[in-house]
The first five atom37 places (N, CA, C, CB, O) and aatype in JSON, in Angstrom:
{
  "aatype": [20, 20, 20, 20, 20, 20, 20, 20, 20, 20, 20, 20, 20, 20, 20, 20, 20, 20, 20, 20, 20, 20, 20, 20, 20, 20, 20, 20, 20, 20, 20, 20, 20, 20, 20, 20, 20, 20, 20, 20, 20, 20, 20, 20, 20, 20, 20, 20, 20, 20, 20, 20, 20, 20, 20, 20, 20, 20, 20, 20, 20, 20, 20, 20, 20, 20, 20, 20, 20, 20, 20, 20, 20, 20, 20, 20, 20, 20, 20, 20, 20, 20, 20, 20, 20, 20, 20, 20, 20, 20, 20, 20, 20, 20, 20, 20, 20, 20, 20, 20, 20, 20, 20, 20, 20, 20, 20, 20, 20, 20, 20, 20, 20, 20, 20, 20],
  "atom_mask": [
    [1, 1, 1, 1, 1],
    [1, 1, 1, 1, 1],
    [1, 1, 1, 1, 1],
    [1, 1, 1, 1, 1],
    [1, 1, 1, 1, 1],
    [1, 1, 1, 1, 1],
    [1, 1, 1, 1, 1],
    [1, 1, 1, 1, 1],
    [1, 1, 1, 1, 1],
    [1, 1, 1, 1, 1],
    [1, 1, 1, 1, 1],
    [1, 1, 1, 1, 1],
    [1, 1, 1, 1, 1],
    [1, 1, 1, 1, 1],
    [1, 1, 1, 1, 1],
    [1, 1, 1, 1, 1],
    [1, 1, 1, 1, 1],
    [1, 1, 1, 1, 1],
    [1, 1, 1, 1, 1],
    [1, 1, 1, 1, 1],
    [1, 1, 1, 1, 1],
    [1, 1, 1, 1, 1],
    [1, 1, 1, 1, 1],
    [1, 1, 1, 1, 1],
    [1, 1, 1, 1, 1],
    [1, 1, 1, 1, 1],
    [1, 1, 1, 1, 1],
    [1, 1, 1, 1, 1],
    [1, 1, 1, 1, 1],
    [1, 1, 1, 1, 1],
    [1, 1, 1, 1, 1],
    [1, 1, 1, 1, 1],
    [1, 1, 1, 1, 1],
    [1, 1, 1, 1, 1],
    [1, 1, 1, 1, 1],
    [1, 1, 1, 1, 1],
    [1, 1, 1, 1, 1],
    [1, 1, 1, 1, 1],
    [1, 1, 1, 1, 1],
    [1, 1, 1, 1, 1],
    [1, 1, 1, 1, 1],
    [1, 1, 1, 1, 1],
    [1, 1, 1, 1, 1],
    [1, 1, 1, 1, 1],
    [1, 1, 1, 1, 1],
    [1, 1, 1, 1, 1],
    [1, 1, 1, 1, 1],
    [1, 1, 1, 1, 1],
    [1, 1, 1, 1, 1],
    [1, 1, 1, 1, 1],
    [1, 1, 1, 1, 1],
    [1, 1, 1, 1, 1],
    [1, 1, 1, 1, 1],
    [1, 1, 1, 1, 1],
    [1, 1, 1, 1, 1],
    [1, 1, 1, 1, 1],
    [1, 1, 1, 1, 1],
    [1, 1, 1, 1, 1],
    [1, 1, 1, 1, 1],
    [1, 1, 1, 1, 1],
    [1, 1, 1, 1, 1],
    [1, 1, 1, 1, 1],
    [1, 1, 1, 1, 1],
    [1, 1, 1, 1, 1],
    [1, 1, 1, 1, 1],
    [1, 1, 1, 1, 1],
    [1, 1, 1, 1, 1],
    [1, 1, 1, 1, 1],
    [1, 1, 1, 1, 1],
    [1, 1, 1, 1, 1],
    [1, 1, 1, 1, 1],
    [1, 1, 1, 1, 1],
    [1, 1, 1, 1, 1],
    [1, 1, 1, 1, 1],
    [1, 1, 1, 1, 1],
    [1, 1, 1, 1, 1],
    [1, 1, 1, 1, 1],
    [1, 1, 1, 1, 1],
    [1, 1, 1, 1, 1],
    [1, 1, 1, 1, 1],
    [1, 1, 1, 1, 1],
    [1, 1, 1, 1, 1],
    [1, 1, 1, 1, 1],
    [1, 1, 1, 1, 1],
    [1, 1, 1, 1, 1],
    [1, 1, 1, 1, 1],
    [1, 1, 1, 1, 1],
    [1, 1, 1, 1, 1],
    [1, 1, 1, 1, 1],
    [1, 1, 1, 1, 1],
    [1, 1, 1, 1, 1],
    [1, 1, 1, 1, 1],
    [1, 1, 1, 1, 1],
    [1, 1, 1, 1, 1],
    [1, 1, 1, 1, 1],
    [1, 1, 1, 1, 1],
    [1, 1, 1, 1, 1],
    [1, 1, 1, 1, 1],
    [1, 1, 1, 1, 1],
    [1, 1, 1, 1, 1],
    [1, 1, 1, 1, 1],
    [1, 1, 1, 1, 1],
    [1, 1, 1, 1, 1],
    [1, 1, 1, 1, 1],
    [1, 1, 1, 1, 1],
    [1, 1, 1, 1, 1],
    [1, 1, 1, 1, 1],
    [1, 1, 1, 1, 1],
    [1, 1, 1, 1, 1],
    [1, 1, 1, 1, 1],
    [1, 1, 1, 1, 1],
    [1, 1, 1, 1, 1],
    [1, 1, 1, 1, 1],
    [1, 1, 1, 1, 1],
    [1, 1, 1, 1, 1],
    [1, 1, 1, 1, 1]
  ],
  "atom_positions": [
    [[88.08, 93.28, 102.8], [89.08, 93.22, 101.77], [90.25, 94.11, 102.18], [88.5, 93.64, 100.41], [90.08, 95.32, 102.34]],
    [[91.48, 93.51, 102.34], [92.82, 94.27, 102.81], [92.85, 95.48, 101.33], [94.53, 92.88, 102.93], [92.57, 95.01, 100.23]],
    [[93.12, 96.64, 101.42], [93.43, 97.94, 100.87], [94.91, 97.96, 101.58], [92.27, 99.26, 101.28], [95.49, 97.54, 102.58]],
    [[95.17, 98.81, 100.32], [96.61, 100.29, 100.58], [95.92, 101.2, 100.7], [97.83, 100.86, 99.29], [94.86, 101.14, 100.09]],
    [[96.14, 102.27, 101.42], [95.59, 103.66, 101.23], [97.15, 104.65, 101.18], [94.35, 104.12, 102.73], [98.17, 104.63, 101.88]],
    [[96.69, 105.52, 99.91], [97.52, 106.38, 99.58], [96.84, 107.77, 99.82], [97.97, 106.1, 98.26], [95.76, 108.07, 99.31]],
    [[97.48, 108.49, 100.53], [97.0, 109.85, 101.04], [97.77, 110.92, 100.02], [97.44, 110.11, 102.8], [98.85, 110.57, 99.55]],
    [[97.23, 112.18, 99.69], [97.78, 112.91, 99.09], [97.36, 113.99, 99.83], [97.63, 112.82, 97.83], [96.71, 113.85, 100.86]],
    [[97.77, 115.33, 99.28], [97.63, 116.8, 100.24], [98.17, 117.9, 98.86], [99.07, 116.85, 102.09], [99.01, 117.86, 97.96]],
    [[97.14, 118.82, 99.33], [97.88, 119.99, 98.25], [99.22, 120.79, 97.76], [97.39, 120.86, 98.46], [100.13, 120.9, 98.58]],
    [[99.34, 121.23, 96.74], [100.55, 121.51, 96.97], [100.65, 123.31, 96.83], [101.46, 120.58, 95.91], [99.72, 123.92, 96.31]],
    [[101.79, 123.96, 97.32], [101.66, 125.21, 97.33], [101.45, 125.9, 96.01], [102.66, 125.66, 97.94], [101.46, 127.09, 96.31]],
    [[101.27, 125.79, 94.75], [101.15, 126.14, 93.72], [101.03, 125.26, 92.43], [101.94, 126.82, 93.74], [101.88, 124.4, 92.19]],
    [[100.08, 125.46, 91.7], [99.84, 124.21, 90.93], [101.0, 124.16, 90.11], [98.51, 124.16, 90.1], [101.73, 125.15, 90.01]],
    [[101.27, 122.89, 89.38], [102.46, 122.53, 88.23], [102.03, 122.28, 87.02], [103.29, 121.34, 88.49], [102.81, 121.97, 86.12]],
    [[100.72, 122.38, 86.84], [100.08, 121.8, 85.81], [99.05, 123.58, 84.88], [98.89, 120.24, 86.75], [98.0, 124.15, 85.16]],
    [[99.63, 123.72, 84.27], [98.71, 124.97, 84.03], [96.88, 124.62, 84.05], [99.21, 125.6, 82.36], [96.31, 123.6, 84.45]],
    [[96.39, 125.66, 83.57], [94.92, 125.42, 83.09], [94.11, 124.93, 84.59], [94.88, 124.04, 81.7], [94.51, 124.56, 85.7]],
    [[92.78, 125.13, 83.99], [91.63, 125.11, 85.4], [91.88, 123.69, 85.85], [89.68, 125.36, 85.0], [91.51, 123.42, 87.0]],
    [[92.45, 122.69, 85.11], [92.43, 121.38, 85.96], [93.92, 121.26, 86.92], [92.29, 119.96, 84.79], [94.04, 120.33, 87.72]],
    [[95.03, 122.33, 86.74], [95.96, 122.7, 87.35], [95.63, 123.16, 88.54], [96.59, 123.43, 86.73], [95.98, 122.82, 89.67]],
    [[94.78, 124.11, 88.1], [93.99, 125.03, 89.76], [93.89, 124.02, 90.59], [92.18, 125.8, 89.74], [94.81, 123.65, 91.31]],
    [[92.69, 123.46, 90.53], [91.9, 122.91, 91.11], [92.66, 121.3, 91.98], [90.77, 122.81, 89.97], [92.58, 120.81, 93.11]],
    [[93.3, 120.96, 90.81], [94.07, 119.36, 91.54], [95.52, 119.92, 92.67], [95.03, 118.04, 89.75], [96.25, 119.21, 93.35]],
    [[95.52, 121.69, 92.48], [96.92, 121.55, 93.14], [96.16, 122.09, 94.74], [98.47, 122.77, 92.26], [96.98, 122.48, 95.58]],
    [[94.41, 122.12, 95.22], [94.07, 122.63, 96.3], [93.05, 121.8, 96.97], [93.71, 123.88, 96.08], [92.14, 122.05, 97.76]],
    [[93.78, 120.03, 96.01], [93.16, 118.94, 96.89], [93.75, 118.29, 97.76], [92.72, 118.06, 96.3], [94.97, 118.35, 97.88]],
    [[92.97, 117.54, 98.53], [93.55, 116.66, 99.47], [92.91, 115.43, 99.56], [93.59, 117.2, 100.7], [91.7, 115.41, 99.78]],
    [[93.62, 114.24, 99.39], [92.39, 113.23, 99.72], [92.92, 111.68, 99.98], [91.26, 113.21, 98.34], [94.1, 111.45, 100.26]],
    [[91.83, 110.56, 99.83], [93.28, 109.59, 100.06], [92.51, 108.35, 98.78], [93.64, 108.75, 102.36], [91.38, 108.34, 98.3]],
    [[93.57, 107.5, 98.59], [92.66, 106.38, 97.53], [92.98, 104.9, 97.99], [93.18, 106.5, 95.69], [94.05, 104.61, 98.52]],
    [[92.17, 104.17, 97.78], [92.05, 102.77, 98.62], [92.46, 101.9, 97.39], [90.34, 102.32, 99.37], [91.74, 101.84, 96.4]],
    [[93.94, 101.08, 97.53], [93.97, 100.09, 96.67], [93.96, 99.01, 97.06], [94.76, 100.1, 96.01], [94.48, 98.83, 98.16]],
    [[93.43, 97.97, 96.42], [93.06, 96.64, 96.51], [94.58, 95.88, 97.04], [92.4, 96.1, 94.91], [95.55, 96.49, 96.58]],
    [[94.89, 94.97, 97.72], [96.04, 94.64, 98.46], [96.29, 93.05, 97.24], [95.65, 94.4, 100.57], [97.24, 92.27, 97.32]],
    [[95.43, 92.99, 96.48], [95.74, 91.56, 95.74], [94.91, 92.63, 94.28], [94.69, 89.55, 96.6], [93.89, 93.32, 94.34]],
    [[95.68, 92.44, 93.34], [95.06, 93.1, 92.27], [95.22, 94.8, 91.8], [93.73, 92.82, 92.58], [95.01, 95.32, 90.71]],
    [[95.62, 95.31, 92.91], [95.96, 96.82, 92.5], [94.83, 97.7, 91.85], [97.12, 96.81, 91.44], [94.97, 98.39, 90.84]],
    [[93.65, 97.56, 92.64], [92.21, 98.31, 91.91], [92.31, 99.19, 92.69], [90.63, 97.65, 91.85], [92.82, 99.26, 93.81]],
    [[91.54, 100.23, 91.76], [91.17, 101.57, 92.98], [89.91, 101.17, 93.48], [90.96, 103.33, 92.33], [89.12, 101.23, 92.54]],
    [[89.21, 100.71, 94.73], [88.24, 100.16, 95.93], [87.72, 101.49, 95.97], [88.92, 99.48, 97.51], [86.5, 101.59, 95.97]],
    [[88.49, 102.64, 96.0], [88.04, 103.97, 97.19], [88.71, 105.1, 96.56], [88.67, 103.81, 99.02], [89.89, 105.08, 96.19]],
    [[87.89, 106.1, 96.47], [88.45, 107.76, 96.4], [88.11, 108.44, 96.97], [88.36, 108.5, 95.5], [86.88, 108.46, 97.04]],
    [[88.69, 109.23, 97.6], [87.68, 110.43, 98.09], [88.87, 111.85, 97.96], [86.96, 110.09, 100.09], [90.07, 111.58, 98.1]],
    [[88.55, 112.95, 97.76], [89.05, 114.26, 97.41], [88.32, 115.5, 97.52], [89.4, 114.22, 96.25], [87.26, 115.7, 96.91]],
    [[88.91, 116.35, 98.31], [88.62, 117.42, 98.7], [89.37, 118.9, 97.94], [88.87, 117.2, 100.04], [90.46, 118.76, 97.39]],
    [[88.66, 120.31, 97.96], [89.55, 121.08, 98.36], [89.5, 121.42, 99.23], [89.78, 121.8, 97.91], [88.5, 121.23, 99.93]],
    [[90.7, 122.2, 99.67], [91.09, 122.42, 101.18], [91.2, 124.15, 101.36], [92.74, 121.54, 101.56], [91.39, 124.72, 102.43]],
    [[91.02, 124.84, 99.93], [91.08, 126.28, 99.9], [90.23, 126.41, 98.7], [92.59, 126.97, 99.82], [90.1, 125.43, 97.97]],
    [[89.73, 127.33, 98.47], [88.75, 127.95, 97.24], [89.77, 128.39, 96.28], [87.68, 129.34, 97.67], [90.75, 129.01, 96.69]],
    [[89.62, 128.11, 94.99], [89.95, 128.13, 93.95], [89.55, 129.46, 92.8], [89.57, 126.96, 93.72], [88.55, 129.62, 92.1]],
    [[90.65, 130.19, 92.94], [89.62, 131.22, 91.9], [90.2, 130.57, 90.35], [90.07, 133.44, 92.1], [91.14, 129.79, 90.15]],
    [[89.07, 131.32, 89.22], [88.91, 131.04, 88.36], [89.15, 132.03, 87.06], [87.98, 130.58, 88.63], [89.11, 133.12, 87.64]],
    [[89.32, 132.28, 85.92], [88.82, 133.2, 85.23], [88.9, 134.56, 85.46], [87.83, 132.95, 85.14], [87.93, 135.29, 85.21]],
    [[90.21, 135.09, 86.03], [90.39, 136.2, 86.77], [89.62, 136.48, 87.86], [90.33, 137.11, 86.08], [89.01, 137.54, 87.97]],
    [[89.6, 135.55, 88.73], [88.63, 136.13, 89.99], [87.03, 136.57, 89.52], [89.43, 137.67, 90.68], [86.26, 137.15, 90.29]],
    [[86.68, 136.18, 88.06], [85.37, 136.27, 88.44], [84.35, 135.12, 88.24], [84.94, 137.32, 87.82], [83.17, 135.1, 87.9]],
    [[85.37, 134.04, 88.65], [84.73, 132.77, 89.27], [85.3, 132.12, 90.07], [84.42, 131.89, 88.53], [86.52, 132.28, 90.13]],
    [[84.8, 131.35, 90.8], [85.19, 131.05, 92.68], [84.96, 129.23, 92.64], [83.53, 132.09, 94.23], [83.88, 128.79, 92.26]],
    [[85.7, 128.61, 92.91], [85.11, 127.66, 93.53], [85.52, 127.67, 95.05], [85.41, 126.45, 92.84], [86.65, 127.83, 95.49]],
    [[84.02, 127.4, 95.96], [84.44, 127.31, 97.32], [84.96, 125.95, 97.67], [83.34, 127.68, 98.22], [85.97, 125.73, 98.34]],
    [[84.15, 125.03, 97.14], [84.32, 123.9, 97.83], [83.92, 122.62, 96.53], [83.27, 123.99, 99.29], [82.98, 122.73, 95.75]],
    [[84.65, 121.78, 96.57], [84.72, 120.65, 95.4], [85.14, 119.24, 96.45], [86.17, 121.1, 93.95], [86.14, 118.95, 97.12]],
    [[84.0, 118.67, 96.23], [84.46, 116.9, 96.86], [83.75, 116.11, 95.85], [83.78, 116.32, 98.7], [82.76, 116.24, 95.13]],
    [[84.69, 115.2, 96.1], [84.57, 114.08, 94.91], [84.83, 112.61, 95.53], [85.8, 114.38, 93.63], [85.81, 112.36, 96.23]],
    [[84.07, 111.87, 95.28], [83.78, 110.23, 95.64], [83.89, 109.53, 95.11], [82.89, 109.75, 95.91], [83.26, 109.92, 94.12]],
    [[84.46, 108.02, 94.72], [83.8, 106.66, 94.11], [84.47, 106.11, 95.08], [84.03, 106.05, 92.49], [85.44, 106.37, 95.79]],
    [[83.35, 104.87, 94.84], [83.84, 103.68, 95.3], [83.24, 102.83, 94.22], [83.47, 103.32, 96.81], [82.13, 103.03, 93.71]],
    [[84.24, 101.7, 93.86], [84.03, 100.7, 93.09], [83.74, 99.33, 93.38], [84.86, 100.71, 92.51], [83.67, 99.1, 94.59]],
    [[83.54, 98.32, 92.61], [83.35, 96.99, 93.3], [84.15, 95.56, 91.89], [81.17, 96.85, 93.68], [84.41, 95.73, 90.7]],
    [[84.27, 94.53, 92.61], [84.25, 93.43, 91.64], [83.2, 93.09, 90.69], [84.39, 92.4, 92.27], [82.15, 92.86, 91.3]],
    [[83.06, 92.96, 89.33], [82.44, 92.85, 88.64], [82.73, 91.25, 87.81], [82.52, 94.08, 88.1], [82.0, 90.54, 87.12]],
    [[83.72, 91.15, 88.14], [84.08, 89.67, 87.53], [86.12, 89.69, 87.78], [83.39, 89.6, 85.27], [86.96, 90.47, 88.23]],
    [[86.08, 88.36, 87.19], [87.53, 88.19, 87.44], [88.76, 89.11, 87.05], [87.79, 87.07, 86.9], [89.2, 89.21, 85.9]],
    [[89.23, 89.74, 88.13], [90.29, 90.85, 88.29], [89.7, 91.74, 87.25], [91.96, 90.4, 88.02], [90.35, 92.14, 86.28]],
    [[88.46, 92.05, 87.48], [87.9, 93.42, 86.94], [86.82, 94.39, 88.03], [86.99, 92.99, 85.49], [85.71, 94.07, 88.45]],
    [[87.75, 95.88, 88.33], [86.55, 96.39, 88.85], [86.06, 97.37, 88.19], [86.61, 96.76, 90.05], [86.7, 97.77, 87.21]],
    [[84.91, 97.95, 88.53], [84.1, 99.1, 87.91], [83.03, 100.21, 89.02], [83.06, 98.23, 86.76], [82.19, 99.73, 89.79]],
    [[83.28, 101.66, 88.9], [82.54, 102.18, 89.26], [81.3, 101.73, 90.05], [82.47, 102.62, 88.46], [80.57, 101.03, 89.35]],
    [[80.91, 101.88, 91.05], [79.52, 101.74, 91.84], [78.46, 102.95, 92.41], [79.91, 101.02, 93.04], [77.23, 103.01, 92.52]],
    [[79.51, 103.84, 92.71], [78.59, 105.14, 93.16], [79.86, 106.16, 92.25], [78.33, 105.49, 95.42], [80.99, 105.7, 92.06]],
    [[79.47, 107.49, 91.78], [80.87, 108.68, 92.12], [79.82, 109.76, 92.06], [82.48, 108.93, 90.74], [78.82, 109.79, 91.34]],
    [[80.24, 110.66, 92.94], [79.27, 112.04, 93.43], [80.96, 112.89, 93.4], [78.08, 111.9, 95.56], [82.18, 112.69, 93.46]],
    [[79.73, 114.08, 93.24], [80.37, 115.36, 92.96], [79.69, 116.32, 93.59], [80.49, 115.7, 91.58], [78.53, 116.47, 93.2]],
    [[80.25, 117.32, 94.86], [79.72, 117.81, 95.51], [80.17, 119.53, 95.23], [79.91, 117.08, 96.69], [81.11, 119.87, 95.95]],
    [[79.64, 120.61, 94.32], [80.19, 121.15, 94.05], [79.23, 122.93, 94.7], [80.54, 120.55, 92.67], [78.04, 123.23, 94.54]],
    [[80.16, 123.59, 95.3], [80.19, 124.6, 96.09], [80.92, 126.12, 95.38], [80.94, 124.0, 97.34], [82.09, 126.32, 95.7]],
    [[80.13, 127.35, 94.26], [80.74, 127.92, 93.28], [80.07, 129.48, 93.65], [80.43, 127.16, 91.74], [79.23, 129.8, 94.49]],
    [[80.76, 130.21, 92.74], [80.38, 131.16, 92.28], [80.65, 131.87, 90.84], [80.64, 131.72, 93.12], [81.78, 131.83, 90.34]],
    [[79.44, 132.58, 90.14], [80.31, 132.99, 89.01], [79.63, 134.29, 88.88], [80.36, 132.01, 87.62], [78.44, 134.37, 89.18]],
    [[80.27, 135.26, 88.47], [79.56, 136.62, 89.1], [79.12, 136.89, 90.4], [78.46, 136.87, 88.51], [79.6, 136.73, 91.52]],
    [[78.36, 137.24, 90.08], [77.61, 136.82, 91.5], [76.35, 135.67, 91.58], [76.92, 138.22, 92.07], [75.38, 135.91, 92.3]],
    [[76.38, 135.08, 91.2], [75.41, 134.19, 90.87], [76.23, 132.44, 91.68], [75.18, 134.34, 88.82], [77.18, 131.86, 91.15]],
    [[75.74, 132.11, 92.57], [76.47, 131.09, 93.83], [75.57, 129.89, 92.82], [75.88, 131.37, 96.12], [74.56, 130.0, 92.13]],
    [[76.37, 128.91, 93.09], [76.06, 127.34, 92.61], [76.34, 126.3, 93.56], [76.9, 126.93, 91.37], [77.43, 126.01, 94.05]],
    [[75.2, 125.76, 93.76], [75.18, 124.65, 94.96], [75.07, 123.37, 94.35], [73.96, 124.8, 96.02], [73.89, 123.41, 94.02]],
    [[75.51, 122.21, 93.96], [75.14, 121.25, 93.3], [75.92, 120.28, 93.5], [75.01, 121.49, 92.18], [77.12, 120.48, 93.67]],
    [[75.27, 118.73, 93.54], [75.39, 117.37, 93.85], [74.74, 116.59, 92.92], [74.94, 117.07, 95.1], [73.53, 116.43, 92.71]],
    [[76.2, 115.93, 92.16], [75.53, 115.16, 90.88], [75.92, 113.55, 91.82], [76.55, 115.53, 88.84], [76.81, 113.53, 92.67]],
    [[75.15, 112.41, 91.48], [75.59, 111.47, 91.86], [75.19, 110.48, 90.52], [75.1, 111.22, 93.28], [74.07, 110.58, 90.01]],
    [[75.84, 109.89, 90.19], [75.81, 108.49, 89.38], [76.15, 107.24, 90.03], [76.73, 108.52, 88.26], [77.28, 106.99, 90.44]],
    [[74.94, 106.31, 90.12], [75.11, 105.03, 90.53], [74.77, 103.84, 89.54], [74.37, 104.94, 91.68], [73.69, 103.48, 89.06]],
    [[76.18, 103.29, 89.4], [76.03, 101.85, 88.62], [75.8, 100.62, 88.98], [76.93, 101.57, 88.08], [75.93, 100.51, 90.2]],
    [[75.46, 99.48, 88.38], [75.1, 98.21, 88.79], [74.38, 97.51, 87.1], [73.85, 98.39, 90.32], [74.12, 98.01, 86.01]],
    [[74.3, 96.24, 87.67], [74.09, 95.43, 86.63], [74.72, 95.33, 85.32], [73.07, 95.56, 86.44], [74.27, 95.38, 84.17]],
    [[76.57, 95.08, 86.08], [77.07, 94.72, 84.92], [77.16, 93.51, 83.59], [77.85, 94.83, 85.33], [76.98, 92.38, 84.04]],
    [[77.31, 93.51, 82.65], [77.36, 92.76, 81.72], [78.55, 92.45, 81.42], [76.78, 93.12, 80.84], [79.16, 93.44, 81.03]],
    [[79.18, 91.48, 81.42], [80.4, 91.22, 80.23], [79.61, 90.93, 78.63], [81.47, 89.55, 80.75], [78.47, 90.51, 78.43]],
    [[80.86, 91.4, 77.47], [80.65, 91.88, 76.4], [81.52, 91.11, 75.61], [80.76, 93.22, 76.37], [82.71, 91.35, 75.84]],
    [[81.22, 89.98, 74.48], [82.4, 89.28, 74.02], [83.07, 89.89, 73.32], [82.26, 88.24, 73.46], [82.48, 90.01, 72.24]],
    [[83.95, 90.33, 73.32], [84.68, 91.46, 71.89], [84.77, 90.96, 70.56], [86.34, 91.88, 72.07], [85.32, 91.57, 69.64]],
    [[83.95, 89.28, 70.41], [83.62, 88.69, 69.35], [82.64, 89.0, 68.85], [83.61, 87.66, 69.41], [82.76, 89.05, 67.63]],
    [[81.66, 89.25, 69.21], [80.17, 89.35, 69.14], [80.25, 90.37, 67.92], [79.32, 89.91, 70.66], [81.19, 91.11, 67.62]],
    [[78.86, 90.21, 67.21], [78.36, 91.62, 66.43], [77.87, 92.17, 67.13], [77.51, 91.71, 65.38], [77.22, 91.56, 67.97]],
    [[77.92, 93.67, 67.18], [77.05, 94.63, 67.86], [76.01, 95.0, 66.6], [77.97, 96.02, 68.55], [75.94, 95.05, 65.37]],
    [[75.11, 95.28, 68.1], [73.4, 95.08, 67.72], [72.77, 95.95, 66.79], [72.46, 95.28, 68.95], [71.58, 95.81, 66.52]]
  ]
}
């Protein structure tokens, strides 16, 4: 399937206040769009420097983040895998953790229907 890929890279100081400011201004990554339809196919995102937190007394070392999606029906896609690979500290107390969620067996849903 032909993709766009759009690359992004961090920027020297976040623009966005708050911990989701931190964190999105010390990624890097690229995203795969569909060349007929404009879906996101592909993500992937990194940081590229550790992130402090909470006055320095929380750390993130390392944060990667994944999906890839698929066709589910006509010009609709949806989630298939997204992992979260997350590399921390808070005190002193280090956090190593990998969440992954994998979907499948979609349904279409008539927006007529009664729900059950």
């Amino acid at each position: 399937m032909a993709c766009h890929r759009v690359d992004f890279f961090p920027q020297a100081k976040a623009t966005q206040k708050g911990l989701s400011g931190k964190v999105t201004a010390a990624m890097a990554g690229s995203l795969w769009i569909t060349a007929v339809g404009s879906h996101l196919a592909r993500a992937e995102a990194a940081t590229v420097r550790p992130v402090p937190l909470v006055f320095s007394l929380a750390k993130v070392y390392s944060l990667k983040v994944r999906l890839e999606s698929q066709p589910v029906g006509e010009d609709v896609w949806l989630p298939r895998r997204f992992e979260v690979l997350t590399d921390a500290r808070i005190l002193v107390k280090s956090i190593h953790k990998r969440n992954v969620a994998l979907y499948s067996h979609f349904e279409r849903v008539d927006p007529a229907s009664p729900e059950p």
